[in-house]
C-alpha positions in Angstrom: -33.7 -37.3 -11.8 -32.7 -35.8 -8.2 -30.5 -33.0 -7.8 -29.4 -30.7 -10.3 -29.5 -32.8 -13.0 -33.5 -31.8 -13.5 -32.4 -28.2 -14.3 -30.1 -29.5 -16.7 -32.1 -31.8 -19.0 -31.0 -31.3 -22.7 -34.5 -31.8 -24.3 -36.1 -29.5 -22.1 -33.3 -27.0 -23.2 -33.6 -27.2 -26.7 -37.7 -27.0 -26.3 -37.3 -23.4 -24.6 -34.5 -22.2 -27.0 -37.4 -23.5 -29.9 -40.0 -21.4 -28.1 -37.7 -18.5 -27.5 -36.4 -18.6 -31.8 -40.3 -19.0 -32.6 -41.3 -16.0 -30.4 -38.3 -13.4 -31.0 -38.4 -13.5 -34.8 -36.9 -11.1 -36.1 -37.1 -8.6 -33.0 -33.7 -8.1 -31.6 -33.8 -7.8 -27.6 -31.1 -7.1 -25.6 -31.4 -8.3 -21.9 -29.3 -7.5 -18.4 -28.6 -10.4 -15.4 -28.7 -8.6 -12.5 -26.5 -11.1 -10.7 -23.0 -12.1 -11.3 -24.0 -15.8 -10.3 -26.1 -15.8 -13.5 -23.4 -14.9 -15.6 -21.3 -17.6 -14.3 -24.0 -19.8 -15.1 -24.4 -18.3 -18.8 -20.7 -18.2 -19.8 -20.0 -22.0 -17.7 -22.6 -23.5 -19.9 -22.3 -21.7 -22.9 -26.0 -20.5 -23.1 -25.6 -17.5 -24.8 -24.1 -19.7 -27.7 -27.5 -21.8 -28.1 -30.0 -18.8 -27.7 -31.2 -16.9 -31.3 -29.1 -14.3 -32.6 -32.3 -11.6 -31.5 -31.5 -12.4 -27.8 -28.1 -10.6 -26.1 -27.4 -11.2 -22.6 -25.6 -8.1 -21.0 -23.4 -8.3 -17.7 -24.9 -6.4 -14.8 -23.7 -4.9 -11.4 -24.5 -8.1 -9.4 -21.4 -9.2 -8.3 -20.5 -8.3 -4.4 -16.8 -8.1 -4.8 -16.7 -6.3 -8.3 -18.4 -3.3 -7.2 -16.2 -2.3 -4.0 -14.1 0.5 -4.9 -10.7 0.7 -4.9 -10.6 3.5 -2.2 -12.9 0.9 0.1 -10.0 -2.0 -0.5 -7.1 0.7 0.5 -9.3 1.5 3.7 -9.3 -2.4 4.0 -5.1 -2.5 3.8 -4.9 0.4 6.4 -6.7 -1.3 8.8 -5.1 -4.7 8.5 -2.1 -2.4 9.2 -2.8 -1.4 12.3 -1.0 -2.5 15.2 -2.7 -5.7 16.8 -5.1 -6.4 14.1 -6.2 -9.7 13.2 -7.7 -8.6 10.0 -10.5 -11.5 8.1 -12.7 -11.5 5.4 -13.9 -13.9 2.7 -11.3 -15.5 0.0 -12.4 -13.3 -3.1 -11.3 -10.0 -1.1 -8.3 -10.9 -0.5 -7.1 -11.0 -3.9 -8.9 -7.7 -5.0 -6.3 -5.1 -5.8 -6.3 -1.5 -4.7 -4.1 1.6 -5.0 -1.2 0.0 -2.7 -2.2 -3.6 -3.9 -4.0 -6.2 -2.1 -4.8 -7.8 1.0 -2.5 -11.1 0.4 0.2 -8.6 -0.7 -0.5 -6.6 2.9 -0.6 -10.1 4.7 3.1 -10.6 2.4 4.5 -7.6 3.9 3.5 -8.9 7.3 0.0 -8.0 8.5 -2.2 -10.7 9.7 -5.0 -11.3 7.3 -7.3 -14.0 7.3 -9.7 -15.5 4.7 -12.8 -17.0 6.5 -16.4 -18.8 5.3 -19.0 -16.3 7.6 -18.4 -13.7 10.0 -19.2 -15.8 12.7 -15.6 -17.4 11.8 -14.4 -14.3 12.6 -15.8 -13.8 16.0 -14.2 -17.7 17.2 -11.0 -15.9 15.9 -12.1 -12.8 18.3 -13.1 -14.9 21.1 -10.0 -17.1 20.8 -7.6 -14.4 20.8 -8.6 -11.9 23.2 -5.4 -9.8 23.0 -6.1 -8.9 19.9 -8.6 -7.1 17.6 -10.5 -8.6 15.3 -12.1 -6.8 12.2 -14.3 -8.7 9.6 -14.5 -6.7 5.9 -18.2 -7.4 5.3 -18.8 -7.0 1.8 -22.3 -8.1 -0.4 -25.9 -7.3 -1.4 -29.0 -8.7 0.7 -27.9 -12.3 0.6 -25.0 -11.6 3.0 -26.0 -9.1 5.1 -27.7 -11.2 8.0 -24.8 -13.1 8.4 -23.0 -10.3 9.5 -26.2 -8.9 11.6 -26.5 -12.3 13.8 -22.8 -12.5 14.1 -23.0 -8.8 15.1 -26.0 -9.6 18.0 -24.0 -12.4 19.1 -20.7 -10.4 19.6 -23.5 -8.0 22.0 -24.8 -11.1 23.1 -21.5 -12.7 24.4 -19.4 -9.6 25.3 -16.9 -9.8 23.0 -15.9 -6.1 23.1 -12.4 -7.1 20.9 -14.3 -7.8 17.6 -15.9 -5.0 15.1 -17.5 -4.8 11.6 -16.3 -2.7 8.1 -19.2 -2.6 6.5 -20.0 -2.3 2.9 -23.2 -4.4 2.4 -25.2 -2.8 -0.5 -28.5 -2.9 -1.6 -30.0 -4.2 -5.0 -32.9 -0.9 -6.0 -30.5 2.2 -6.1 -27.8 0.4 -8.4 -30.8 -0.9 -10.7 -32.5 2.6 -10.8 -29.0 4.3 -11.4 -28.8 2.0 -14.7 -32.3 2.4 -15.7 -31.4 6.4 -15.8 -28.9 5.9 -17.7 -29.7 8.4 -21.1 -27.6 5.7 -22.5 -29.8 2.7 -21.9 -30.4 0.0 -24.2 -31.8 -2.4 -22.2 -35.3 -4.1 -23.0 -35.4 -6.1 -19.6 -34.1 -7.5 -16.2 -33.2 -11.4 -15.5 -33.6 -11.0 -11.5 -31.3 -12.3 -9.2 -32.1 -14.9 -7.4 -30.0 -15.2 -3.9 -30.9 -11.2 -3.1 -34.5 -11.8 -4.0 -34.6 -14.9 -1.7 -34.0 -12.2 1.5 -36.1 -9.0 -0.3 -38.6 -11.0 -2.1 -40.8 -9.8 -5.5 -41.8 -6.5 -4.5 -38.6 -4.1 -4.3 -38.9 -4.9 -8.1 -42.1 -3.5 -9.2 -40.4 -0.1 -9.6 -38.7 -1.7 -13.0 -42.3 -1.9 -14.6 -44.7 1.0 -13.2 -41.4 3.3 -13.2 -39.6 2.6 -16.3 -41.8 0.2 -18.4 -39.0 -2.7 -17.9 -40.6 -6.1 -17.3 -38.4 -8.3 -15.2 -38.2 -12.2 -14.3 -36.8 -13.3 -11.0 -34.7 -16.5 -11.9 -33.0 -19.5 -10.3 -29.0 -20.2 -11.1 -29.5 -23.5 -13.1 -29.3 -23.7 -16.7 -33.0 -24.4 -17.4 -33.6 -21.2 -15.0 -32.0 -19.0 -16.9 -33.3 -19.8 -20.1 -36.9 -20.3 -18.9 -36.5 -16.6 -17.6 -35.4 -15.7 -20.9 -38.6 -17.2 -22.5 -40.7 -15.3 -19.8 -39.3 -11.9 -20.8 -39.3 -12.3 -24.3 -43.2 -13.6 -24.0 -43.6 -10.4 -22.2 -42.2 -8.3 -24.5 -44.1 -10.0 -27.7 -47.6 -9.8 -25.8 -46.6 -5.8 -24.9 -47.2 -6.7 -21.0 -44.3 -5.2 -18.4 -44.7 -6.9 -15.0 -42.3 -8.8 -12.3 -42.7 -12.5 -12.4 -41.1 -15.1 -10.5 -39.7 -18.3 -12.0 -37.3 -18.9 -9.1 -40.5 -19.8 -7.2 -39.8 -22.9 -5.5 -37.0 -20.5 -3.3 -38.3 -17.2 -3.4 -41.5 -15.8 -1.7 -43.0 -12.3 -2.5 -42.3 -11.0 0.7 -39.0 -12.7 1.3 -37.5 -13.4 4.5 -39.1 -11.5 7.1 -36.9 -13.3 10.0 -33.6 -11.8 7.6 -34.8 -8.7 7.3 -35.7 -7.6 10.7 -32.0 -8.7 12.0 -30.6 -6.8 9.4 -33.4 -3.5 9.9 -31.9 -4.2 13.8 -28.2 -3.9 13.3 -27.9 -1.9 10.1 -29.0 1.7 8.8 -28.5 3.1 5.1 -25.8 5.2 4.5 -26.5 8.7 2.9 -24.2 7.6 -0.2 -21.9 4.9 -1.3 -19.3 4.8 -4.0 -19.8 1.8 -6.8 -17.0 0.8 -9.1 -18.3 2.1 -12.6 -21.7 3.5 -11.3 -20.2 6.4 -8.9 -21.5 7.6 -5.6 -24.9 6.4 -5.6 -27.7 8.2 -2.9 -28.8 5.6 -0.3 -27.3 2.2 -1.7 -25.5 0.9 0.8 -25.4 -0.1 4.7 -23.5 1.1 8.1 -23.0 -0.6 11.0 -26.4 0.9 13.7 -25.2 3.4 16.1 -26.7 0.9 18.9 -23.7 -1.5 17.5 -21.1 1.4 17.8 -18.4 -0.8 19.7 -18.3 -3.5 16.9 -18.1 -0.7 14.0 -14.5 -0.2 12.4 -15.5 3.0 11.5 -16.5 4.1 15.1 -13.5 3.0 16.5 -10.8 3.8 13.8 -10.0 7.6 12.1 -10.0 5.6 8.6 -8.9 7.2 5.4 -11.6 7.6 3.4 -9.2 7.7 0.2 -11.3 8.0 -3.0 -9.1 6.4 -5.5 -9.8 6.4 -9.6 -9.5 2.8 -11.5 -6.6 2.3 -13.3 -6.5 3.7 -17.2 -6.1 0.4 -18.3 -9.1 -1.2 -16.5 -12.6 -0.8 -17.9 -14.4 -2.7 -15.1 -17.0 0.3 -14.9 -18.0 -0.4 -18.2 -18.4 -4.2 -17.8 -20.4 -3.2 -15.0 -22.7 -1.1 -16.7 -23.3 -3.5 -19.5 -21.2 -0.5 -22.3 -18.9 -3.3 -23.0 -17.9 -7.0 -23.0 -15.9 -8.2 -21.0 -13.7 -9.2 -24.0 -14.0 -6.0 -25.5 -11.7 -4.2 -22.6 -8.0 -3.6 -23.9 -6.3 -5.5 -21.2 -8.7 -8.9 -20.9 -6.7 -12.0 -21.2 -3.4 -10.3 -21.6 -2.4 -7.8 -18.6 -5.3 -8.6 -17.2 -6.1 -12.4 -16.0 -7.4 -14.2 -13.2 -3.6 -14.7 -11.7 -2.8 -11.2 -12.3 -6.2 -9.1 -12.2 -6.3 -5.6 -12.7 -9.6 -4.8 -12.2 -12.1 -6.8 -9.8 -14.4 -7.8 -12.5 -11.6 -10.4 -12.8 -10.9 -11.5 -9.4 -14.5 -13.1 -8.2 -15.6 -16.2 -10.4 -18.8 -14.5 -10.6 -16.9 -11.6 -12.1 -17.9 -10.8 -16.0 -14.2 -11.1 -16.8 -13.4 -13.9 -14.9 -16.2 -16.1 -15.7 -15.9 -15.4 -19.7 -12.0 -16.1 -18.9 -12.4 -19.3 -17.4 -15.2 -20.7 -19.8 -16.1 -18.4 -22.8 -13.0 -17.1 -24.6 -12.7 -19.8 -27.1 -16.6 -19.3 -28.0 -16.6 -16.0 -29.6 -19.5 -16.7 -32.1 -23.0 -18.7 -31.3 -23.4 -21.9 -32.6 -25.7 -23.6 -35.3 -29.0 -23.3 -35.3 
């Protein structure tokens, strides 16, 4: 087997779930995936529906899009507004909805937004049209934020003085400590995500264990990875140790990426404090563009809002996100609220809760056989 399909194999699938039954017992366990790109692999191929009923999967703040407020996205509108803007970003933004709607309904009324693959897309647009300013909407955790610091040293590098940066790259720790404070907390473990992890490495977790007495597996995005990591935990759990482990080793390293994170420790600096969707203003979770890149920051060179703006009454994304609810559970999933007409962002990315369970778990509301 080559590929994928190795991380797919049906026998070794049932073999873990057997271990994982035989292990849990009658223990009940309930477990968070950090990373919206695990719950688009647990909902695309039904895992949760195979695992024992002791083991439930709950949706964490993982996904980059989901967690931008809808004040950020307004921000976003104003400055695709503003007069000889060529305003870009990647596909999922555009269809995230603030208080005035969203970027393809800005782009309806006649501002020039464009959906790009990288940020260096973005600067060709710059350095193709130099009558015009250029501003890329950065959004995501640690997997995306070098991207945007090489495209930022090359925009120094070349001189290209009519291109800048809205930031709102966050970081993985303060989100995951915000949860574990929770007095609300039910959680029993972490399933690690993988693509941040491949940038940070092993170590930015070990606060979950000597902390909070949380064990938590890093894991890969394939079926098999996922439920090996659920094996892990529960081992974990049954033998009473609490420790980070790694089953997404044949990508990540302990120390991660030590070329990423010294462009990104060059071009970026934490912010005091960033709004989440659902979590609130949270101390130190998020990243601005360096003062050293002042002429390629949006918010250097623009007076923007700021807005703070509260989720719709309808929308219960900030429970989704903080694993109080499913995403089926919310009043308006599936009926006001779909993938052609979201509400809230959890149903706008595929690696949303609400839009992966839409696409491929609504017609599985109970587990199968045994």
């Amino acid at each position: 087997m080559t590929g994928t399909q190795e991380f797919r194999d049906p026998a070794m699938a049932r073999a873990l779930v057997r271990s994982i039954t035989d292990l849990i017992g009658d223990r009940r366990i309930a477990l968070m995936e950090v990373c919206g790109g695990h719950t688009h692999t647990i909902y695309r191929h039904g895992l949760e529906q195979i695992l024992p009923p002791g083991v439930e999967l709950v949706h964490g703040p993982g996904c980059p899009v989901c967690v931008i407020p809808m004040g950020r996205v307004d921000d976003a509108i104003w400055l695709a507004e503003q007069d000889n803007v060529i305003f870009t970003t990647f596909g999922d933004m555009m269809r995230v909805p603030g208080s005035r709607g969203s970027l393809l309904e800005a782009k309806a009324r006649g501002a020039d937004c464009r959906f790009v693959y990288s940020p260096l897309d973005a600067l060709a647009i710059a350095e193709a049209n130099p009558d015009r300013l250029v501003v890329f909407f950065a959004v995501g955790f640690e997997t995306t934020t070098p991207s945007t610091a090489v495209t930022l040293l090359r925009a120094r590098e070349a001189g290209v003085r009519n291109f800048c940066v809205f930031a709102n790259h966050v970081t993985i720790e303060p989100p995951m400590r915000a949860i574990l404070d929770d007095p609300a907390l039910r959680l029993d473990g972490f399933i690690g995500p993988g693509h941040v992890s491949t940038i940070a490495g092993t170590r930015i977790y070990e606060f979950c264990p000597r902390d909070y007495g949380k064990p938590l597996v890093i894991a890969g995005f394939e079926p098999l990875d996922i439920l090996q990591a659920v094996q892990m935990l529960v081992a974990q759990l049954v033998e009473g140790r609490c420790e980070v482990e790694n089953q997404y080793s044949r990508v990540v390293r302990p120390e991660g990426n030590l070329a990423a994170q010294a462009l990104v420790a060059q071009t970026m600096v934490p912010r005091e404090t960033f709004e989440w969707r659902g979590l609130g203003e949270i101390p130190g979770s998020a990243l601005a563009v360096h003062p050293d890149f002042a002429d390629w920051d949006a918010e250097a060179r623009f007076a923007i809002p700021g807005r703070r703006v509260a989720d719709p009454p309808a929308c219960q994304c900030g429970d989704v996100l903080r694993g109080v609810i499913k995403p089926w559970e919310c009043g308006v999933f599936g009926t006001a609220c779909t993938p052609e007409t979201p509400i809230g962002t959890c149903m706008v990315s595929p690696e949303g809760a609400c839009a992966a369970y839409y696409t491929f778990g609504r017609m599985r509301l109970t587990r199968a056989p045994a």
